[in-house]
PDB file of N, CA, C and O in Angstrom:
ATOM      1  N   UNK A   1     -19.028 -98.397  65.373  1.00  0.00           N
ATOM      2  CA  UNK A   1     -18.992 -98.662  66.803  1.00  0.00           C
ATOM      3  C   UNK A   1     -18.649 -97.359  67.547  1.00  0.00           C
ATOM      4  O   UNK A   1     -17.797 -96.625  67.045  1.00  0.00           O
ATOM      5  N   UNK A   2     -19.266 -96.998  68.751  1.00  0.00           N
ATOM      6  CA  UNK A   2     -19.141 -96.288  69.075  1.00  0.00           C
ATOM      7  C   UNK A   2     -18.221 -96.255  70.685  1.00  0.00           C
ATOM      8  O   UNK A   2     -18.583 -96.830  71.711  1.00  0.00           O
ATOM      9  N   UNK A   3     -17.139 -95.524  70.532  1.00  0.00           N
ATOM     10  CA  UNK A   3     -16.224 -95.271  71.704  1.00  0.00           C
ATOM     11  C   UNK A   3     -16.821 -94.814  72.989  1.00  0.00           C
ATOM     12  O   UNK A   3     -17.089 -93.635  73.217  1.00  0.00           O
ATOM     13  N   UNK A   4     -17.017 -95.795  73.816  1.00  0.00           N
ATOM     14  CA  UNK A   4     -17.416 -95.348  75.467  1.00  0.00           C
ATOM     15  C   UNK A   4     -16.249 -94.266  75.701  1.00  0.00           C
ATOM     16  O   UNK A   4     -16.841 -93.234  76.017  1.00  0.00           O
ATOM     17  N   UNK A   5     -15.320 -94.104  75.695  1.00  0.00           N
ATOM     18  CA  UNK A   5     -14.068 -92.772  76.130  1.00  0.00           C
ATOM     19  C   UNK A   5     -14.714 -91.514  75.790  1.00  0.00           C
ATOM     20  O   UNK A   5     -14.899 -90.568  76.555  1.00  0.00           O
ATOM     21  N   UNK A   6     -15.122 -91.623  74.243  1.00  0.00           N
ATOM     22  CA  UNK A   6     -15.409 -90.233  73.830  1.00  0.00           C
ATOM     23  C   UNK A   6     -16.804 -89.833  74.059  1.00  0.00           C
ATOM     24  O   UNK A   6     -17.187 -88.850  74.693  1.00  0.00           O
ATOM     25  N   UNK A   7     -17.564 -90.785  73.420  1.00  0.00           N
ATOM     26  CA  UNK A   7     -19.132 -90.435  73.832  1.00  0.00           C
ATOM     27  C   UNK A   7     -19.271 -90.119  75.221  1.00  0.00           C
ATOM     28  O   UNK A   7     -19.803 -89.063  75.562  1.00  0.00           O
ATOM     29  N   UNK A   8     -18.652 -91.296  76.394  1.00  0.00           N
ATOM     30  CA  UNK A   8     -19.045 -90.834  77.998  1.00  0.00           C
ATOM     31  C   UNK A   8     -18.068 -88.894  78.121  1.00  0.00           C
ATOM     32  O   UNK A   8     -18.656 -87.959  78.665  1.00  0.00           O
ATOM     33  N   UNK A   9     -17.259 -88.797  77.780  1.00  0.00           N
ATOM     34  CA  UNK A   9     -16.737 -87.605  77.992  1.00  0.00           C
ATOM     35  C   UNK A   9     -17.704 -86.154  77.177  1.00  0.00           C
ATOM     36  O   UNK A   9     -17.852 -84.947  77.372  1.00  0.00           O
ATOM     37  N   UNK A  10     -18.049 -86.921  76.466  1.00  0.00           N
ATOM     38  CA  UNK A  10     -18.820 -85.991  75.628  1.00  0.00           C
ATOM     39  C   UNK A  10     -20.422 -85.814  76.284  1.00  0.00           C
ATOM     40  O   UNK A  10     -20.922 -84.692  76.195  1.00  0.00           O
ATOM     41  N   UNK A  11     -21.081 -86.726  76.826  1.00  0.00           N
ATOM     42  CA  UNK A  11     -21.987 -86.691  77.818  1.00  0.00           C
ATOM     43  C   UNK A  11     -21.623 -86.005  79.194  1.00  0.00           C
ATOM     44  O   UNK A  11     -22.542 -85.530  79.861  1.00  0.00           O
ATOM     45  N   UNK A  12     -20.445 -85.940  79.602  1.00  0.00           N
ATOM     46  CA  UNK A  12     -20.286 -85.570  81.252  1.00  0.00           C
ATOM     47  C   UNK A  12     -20.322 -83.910  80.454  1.00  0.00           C
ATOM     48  O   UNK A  12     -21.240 -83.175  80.820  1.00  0.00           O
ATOM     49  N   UNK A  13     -19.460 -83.435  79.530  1.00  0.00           N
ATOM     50  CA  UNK A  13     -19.540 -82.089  79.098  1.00  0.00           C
ATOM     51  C   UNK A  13     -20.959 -82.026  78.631  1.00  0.00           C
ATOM     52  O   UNK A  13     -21.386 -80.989  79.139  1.00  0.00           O
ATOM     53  N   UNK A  14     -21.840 -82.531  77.995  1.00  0.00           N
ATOM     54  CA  UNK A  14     -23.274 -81.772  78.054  1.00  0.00           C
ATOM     55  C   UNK A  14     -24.842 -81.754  79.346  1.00  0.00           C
ATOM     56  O   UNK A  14     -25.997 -81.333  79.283  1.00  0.00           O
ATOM     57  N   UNK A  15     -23.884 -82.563  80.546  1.00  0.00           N
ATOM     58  CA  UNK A  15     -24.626 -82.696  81.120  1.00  0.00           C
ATOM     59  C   UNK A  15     -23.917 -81.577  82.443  1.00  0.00           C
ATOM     60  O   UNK A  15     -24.688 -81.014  83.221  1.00  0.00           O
ATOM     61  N   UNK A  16     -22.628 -81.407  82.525  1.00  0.00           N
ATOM     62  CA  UNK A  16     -22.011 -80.500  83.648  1.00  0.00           C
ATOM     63  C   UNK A  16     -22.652 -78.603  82.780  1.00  0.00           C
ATOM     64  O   UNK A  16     -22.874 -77.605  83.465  1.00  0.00           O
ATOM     65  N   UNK A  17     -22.776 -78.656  81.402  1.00  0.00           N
ATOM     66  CA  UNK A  17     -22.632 -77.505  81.167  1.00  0.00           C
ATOM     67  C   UNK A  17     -24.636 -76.858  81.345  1.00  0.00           C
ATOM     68  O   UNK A  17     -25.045 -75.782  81.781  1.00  0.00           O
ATOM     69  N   UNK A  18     -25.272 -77.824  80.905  1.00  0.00           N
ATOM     70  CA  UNK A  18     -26.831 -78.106  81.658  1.00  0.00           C
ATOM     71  C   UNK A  18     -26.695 -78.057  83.014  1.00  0.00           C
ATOM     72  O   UNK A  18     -27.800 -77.607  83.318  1.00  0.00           O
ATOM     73  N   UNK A  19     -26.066 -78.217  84.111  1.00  0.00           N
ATOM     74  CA  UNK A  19     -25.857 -78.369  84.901  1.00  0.00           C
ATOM     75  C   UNK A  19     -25.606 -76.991  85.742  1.00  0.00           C
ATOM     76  O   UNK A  19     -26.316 -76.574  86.657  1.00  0.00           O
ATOM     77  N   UNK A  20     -24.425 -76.384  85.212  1.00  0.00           N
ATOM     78  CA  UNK A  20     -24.749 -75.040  85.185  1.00  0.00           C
ATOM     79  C   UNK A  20     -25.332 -73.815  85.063  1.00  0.00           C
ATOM     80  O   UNK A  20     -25.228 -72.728  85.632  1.00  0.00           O
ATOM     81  N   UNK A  21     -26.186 -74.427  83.875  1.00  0.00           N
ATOM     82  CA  UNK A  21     -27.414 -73.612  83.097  1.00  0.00           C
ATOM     83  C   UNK A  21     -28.014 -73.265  84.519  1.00  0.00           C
ATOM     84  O   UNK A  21     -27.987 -72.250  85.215  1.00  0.00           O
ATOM     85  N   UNK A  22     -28.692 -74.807  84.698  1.00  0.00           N
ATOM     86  CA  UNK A  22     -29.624 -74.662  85.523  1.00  0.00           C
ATOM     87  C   UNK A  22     -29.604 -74.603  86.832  1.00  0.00           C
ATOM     88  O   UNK A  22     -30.493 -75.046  87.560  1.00  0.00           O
ATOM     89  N   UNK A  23     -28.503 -74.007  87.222  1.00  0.00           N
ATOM     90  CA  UNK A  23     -28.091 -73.309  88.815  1.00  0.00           C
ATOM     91  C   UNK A  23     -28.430 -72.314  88.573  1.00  0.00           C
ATOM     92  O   UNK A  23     -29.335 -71.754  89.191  1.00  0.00           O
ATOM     93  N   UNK A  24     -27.530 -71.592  87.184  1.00  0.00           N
ATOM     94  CA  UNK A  24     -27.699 -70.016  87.222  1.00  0.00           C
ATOM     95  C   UNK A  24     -29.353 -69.548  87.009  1.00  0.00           C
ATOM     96  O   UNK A  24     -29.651 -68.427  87.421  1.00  0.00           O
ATOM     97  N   UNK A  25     -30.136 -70.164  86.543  1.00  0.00           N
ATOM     98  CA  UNK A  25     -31.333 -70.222  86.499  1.00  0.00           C
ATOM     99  C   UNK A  25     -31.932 -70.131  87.669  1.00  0.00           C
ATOM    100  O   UNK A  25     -32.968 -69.470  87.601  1.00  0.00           O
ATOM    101  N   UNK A  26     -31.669 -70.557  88.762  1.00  0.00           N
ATOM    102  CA  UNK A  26     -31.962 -71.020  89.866  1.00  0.00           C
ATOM    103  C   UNK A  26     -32.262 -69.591  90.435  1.00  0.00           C
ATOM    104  O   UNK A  26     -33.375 -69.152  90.728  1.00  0.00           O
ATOM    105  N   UNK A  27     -30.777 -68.800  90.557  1.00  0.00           N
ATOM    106  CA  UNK A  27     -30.727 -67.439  90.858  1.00  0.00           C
ATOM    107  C   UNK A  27     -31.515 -66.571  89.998  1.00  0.00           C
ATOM    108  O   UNK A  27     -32.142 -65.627  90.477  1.00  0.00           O
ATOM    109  N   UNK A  28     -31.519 -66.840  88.738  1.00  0.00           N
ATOM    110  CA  UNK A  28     -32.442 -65.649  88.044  1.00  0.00           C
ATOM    111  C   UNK A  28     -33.771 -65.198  88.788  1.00  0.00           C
ATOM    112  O   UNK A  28     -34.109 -66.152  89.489  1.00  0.00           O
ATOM    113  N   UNK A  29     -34.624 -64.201  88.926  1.00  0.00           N
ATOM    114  CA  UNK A  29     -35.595 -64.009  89.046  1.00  0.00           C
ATOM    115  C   UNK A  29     -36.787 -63.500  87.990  1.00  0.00           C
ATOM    116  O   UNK A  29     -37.310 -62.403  87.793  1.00  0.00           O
ATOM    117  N   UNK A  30     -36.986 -64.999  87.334  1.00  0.00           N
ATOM    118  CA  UNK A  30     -37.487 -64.677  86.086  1.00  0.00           C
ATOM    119  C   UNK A  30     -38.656 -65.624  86.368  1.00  0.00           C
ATOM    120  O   UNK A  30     -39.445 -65.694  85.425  1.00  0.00           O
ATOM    121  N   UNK A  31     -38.883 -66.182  87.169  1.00  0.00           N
ATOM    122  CA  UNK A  31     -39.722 -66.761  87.652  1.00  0.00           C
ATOM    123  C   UNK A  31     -40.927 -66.233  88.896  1.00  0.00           C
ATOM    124  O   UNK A  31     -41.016 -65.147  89.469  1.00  0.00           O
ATOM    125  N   UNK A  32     -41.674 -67.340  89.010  1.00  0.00           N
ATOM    126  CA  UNK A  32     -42.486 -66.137  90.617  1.00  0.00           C
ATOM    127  C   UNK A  32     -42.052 -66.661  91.709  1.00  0.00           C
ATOM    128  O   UNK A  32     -41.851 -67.860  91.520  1.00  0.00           O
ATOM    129  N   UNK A  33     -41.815 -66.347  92.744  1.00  0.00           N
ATOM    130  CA  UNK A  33     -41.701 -67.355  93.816  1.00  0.00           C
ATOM    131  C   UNK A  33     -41.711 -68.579  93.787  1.00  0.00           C
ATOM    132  O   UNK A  33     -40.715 -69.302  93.756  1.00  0.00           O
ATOM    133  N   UNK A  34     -42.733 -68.883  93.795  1.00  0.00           N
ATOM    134  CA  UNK A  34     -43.586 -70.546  94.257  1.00  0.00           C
ATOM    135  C   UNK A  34     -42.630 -71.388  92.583  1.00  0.00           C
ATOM    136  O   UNK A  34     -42.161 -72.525  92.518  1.00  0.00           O
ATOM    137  N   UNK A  35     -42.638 -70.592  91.774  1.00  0.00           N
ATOM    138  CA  UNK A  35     -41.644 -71.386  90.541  1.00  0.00           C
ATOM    139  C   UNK A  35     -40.151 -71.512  91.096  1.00  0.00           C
ATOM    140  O   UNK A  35     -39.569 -72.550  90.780  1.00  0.00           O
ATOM    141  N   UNK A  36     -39.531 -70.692  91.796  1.00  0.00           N
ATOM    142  CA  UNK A  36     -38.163 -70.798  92.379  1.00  0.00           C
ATOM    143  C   UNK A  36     -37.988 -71.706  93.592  1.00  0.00           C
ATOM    144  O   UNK A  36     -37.107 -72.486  93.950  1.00  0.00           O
ATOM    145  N   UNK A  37     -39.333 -71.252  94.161  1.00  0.00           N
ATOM    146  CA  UNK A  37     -39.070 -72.799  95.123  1.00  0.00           C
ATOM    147  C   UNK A  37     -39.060 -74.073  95.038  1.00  0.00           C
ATOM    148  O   UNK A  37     -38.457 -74.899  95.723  1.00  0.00           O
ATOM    149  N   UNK A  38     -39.953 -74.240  93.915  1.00  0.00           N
ATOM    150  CA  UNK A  38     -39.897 -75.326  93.087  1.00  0.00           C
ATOM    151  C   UNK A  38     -38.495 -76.087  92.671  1.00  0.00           C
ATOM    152  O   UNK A  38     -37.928 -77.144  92.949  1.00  0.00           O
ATOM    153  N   UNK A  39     -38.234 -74.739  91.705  1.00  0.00           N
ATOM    154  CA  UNK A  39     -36.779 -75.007  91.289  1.00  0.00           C
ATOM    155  C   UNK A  39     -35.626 -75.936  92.502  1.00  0.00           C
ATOM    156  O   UNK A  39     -34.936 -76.956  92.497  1.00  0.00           O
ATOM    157  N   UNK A  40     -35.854 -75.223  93.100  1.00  0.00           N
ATOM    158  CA  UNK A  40     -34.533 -75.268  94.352  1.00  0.00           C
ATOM    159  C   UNK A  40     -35.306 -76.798  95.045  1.00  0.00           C
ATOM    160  O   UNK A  40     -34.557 -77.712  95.391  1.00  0.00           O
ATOM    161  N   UNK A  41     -36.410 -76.903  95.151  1.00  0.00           N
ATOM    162  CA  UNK A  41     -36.919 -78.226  95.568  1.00  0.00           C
ATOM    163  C   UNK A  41     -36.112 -79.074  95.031  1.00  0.00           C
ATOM    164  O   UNK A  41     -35.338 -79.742  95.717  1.00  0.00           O
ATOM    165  N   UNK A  42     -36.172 -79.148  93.926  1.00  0.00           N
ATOM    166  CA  UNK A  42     -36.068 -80.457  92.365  1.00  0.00           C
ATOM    167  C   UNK A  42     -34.601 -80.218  93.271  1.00  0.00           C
ATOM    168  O   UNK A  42     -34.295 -80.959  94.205  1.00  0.00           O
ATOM    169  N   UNK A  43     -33.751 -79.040  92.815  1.00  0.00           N
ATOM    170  CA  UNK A  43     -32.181 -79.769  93.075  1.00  0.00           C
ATOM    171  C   UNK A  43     -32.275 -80.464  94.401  1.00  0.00           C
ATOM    172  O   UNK A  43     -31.895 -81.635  94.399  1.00  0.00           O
ATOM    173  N   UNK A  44     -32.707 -79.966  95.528  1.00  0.00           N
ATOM    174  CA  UNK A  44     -32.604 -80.519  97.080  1.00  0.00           C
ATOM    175  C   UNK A  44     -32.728 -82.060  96.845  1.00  0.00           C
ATOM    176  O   UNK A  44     -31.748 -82.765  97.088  1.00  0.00           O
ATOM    177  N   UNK A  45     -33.591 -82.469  96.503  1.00  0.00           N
ATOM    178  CA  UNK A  45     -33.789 -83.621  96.257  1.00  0.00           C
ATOM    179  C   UNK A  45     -32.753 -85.062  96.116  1.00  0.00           C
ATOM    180  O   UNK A  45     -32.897 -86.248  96.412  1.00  0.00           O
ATOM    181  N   UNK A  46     -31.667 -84.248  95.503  1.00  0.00           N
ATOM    182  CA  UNK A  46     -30.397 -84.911  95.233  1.00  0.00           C
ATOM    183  C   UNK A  46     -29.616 -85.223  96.945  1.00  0.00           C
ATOM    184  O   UNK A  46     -29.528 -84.412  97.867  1.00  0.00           O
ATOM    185  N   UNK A  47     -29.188 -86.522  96.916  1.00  0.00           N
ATOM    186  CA  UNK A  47     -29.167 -86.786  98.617  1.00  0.00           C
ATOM    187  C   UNK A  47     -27.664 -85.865  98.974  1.00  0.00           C
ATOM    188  O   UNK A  47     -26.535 -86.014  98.506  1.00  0.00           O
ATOM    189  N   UNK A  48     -28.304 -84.656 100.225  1.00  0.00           N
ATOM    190  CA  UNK A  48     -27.113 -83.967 100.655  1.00  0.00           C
ATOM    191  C   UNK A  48     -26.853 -83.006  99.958  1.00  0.00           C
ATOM    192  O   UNK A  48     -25.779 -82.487 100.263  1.00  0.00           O
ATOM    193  N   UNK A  49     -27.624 -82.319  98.758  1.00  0.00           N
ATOM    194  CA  UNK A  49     -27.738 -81.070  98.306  1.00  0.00           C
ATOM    195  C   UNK A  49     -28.563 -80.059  99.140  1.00  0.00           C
ATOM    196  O   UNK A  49     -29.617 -80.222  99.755  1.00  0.00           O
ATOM    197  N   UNK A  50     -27.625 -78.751  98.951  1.00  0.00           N
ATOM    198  CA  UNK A  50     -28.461 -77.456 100.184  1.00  0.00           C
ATOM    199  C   UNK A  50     -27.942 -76.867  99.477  1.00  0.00           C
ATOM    200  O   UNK A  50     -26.740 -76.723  99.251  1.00  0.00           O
ATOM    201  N   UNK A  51     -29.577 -76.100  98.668  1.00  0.00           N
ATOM    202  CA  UNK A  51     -29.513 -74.954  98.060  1.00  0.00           C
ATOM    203  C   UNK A  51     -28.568 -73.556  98.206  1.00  0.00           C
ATOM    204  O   UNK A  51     -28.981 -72.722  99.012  1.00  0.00           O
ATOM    205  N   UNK A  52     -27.208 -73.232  97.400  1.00  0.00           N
ATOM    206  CA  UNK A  52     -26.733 -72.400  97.571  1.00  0.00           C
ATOM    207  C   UNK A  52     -25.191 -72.599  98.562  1.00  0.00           C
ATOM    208  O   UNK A  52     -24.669 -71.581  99.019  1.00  0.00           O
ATOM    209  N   UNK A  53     -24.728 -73.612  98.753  1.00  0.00           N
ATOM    210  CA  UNK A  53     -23.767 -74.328  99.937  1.00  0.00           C
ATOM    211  C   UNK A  53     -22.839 -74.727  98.546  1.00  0.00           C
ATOM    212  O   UNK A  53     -23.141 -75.439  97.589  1.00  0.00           O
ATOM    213  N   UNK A  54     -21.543 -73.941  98.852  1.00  0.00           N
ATOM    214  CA  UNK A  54     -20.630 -74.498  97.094  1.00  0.00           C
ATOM    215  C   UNK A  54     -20.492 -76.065  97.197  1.00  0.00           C
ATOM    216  O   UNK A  54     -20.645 -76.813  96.231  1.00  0.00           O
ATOM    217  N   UNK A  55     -20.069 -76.636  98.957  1.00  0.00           N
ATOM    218  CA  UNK A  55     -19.997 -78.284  98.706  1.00  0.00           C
ATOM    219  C   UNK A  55     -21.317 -78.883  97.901  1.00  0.00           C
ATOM    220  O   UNK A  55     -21.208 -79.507  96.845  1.00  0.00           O
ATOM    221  N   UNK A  56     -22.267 -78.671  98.392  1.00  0.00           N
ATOM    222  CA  UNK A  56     -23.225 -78.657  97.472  1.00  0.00           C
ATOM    223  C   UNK A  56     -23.272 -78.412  95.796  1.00  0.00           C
ATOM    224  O   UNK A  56     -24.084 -79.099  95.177  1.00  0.00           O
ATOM    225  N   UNK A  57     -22.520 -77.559  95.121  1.00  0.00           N
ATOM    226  CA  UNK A  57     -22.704 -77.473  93.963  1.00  0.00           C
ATOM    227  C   UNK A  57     -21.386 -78.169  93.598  1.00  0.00           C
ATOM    228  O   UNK A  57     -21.148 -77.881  92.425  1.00  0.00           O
ATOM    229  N   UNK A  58     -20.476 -78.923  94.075  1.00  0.00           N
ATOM    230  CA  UNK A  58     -19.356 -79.687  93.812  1.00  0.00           C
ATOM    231  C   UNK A  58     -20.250 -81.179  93.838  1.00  0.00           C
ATOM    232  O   UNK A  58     -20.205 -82.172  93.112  1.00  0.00           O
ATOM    233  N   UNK A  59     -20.835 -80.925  94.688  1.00  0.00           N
ATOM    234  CA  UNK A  59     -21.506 -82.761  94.897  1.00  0.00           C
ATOM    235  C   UNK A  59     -22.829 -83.144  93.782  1.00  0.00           C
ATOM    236  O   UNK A  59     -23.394 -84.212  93.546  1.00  0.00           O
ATOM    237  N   UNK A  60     -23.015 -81.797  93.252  1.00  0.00           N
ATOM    238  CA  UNK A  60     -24.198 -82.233  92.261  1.00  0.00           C
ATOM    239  C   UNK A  60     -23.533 -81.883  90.758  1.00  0.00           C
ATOM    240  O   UNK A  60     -24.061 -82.098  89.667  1.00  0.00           O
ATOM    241  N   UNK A  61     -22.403 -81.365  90.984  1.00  0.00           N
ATOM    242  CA  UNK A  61     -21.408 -81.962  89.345  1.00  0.00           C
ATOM    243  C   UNK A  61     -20.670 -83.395  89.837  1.00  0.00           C
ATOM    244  O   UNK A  61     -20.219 -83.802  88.766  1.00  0.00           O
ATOM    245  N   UNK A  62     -20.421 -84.050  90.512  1.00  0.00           N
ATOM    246  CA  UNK A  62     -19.886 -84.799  90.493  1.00  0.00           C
ATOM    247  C   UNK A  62     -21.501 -86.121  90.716  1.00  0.00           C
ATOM    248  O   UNK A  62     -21.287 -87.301  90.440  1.00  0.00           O
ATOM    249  N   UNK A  63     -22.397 -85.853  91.022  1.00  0.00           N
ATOM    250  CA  UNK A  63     -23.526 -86.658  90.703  1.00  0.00           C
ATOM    251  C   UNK A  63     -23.602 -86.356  88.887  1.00  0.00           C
ATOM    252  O   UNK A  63     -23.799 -87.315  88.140  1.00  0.00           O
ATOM    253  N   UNK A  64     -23.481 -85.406  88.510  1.00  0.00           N
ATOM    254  CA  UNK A  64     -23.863 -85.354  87.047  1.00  0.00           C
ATOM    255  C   UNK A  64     -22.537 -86.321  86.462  1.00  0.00           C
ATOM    256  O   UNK A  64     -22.687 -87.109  85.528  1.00  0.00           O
ATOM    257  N   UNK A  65     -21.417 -86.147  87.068  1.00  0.00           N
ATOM    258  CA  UNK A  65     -20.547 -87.094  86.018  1.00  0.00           C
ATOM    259  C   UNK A  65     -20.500 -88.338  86.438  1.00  0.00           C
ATOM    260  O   UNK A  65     -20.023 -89.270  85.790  1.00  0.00           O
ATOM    261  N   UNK A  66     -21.049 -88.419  87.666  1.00  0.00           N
ATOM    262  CA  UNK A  66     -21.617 -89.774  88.047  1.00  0.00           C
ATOM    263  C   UNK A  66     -22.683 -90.550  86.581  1.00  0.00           C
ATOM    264  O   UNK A  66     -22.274 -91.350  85.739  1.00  0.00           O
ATOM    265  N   UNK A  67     -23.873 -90.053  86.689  1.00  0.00           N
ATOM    266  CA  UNK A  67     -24.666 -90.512  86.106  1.00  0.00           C
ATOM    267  C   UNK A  67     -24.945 -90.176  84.401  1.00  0.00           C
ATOM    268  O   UNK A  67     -25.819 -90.688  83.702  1.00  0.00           O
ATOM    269  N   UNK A  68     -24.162 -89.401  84.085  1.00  0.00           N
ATOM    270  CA  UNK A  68     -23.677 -89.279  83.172  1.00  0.00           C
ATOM    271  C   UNK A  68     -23.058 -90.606  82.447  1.00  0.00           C
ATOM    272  O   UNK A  68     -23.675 -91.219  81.575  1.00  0.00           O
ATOM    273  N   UNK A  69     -21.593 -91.016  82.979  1.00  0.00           N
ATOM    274  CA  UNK A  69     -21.267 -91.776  82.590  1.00  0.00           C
ATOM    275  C   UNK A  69     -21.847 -92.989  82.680  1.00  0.00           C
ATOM    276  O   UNK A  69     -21.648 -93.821  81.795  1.00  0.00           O
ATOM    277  N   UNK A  70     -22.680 -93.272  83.807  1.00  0.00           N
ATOM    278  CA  UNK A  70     -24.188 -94.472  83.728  1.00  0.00           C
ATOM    279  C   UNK A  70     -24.701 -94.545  82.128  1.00  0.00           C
ATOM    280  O   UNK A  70     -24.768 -95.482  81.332  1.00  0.00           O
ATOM    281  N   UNK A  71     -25.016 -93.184  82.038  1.00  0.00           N
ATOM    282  CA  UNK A  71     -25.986 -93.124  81.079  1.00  0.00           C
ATOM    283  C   UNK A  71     -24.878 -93.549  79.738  1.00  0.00           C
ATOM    284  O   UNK A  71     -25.302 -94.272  78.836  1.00  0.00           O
ATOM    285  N   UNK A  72     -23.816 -93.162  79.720  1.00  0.00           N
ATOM    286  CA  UNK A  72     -23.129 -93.091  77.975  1.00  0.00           C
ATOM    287  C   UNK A  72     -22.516 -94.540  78.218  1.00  0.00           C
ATOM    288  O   UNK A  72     -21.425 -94.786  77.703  1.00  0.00           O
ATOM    289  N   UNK A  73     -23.068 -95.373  78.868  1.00  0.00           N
ATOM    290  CA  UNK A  73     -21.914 -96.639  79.501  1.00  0.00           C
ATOM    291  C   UNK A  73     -23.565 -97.221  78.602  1.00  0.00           C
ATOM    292  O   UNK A  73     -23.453 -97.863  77.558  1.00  0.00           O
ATOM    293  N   UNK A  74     -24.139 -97.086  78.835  1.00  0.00           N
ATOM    294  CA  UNK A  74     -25.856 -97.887  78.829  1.00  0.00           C
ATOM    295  C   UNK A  74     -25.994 -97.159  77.199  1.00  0.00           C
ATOM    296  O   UNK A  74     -26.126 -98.020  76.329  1.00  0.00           O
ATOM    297  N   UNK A  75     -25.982 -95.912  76.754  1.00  0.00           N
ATOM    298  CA  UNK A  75     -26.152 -96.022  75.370  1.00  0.00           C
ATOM    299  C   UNK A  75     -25.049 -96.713  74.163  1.00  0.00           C
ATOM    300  O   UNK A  75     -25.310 -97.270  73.097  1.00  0.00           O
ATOM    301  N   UNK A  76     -23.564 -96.379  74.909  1.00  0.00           N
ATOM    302  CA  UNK A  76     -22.750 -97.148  74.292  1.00  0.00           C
ATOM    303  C   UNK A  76     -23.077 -98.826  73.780  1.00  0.00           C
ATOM    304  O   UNK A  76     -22.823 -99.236  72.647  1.00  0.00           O
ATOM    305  N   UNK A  77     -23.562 -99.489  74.655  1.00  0.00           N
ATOM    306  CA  UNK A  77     -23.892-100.590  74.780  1.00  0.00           C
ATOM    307  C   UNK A  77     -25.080-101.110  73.969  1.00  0.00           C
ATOM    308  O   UNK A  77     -25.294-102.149  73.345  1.00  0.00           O
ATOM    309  N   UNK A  78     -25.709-100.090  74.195  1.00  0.00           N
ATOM    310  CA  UNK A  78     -27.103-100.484  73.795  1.00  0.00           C
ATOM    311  C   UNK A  78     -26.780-100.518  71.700  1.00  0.00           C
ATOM    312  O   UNK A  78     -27.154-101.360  70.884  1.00  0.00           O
ATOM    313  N   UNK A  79     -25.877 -99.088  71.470  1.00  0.00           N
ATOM    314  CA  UNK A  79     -25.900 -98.759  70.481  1.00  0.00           C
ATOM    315  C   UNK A  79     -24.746-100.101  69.833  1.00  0.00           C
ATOM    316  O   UNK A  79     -25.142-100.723  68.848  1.00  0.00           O
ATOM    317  N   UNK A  80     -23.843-100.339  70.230  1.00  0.00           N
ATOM    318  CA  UNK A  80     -22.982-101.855  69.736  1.00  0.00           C
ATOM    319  C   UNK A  80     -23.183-102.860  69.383  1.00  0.00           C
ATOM    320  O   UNK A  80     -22.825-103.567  68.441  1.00  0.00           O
ATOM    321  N   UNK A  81     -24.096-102.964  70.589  1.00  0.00           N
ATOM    322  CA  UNK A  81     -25.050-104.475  70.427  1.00  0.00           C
ATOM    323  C   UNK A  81     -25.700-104.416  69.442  1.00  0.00           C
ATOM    324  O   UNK A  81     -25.430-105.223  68.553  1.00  0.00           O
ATOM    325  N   UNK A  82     -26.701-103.524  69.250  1.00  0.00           N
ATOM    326  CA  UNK A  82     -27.292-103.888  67.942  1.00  0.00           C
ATOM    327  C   UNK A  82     -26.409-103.466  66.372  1.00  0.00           C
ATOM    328  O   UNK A  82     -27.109-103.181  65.401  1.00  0.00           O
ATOM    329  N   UNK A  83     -25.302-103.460  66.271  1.00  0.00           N
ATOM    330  CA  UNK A  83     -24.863-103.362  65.623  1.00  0.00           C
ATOM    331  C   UNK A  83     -24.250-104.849  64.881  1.00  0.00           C
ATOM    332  O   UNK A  83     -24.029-105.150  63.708  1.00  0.00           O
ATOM    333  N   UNK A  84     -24.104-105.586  66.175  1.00  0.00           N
ATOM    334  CA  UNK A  84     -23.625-107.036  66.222  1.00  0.00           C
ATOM    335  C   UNK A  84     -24.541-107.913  65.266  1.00  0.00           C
ATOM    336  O   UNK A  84     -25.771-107.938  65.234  1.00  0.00           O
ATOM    337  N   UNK A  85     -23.760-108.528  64.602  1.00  0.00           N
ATOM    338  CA  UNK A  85     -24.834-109.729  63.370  1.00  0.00           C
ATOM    339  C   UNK A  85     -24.093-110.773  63.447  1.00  0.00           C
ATOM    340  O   UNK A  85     -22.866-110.872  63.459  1.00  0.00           O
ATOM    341  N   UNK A  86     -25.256-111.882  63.523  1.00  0.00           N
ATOM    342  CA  UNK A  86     -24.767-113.415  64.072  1.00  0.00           C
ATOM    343  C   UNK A  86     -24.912-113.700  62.487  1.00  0.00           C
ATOM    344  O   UNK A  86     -25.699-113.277  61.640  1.00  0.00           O
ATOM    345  N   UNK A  87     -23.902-114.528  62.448  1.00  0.00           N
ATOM    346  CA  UNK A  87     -22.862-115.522  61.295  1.00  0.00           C
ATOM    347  C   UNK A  87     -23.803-116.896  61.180  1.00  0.00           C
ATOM    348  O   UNK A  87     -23.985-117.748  62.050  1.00  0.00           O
ATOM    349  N   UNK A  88     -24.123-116.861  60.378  1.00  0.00           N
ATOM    350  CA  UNK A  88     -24.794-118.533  59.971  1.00  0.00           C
ATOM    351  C   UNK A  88     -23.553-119.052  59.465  1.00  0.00           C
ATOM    352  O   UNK A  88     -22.528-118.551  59.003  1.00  0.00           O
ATOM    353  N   UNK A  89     -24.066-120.486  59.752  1.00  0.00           N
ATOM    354  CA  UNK A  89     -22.587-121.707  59.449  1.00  0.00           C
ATOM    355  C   UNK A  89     -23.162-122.126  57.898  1.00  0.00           C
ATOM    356  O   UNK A  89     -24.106-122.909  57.791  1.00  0.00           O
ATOM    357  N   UNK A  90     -22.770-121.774  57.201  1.00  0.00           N
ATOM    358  CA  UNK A  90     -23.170-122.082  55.828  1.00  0.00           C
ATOM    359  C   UNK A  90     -22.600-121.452  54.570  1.00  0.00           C
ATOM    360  O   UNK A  90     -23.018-121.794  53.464  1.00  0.00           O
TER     361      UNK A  90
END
């Protein structure tokens, strides 16, 4: 069985540290233009994110440990349940 405490904590750390990745990415110029605008599109997208604004990069780690823990709440579950075996009366 697997622990929602540790797995969700263990998801918010691989999704805040991705998270980071892909800011600093953001700034790289390893891309062409029209790929960076892109980039910065995708984050905007998130309601009340502005590219480069630190409240902004506080509100899209705290969306990641938001949905993060969505997500390790929903695999926890998923992964338990089927672990579960019904008992015949016999």
């Amino acid at each position: 069985m697997l622990s929602l405490k540790r797995y969700g904590w263990l998801c918010v750390l691989g999704g805040e540290v991705a998270y980071v990745i892909c800011l600093v990415g953001g700034y790289l110029p390893w891309r062409t233009a029209r790929g960076i605008e892109l980039h910065h599109a995708l984050f905007e997208t998130l309601p009340g994110f502005v590219w480069g604004s630190f409240g902004s990069i506080i509100l899209g780690a705290v969306y990641v440990f938001v949905f993060a823990w969505i997500f390790a709440w929903y695999m926890v579950w998923m992964h338990n349940t089927s672990l579960v075996t019904t008992q015949s009366n016999g």
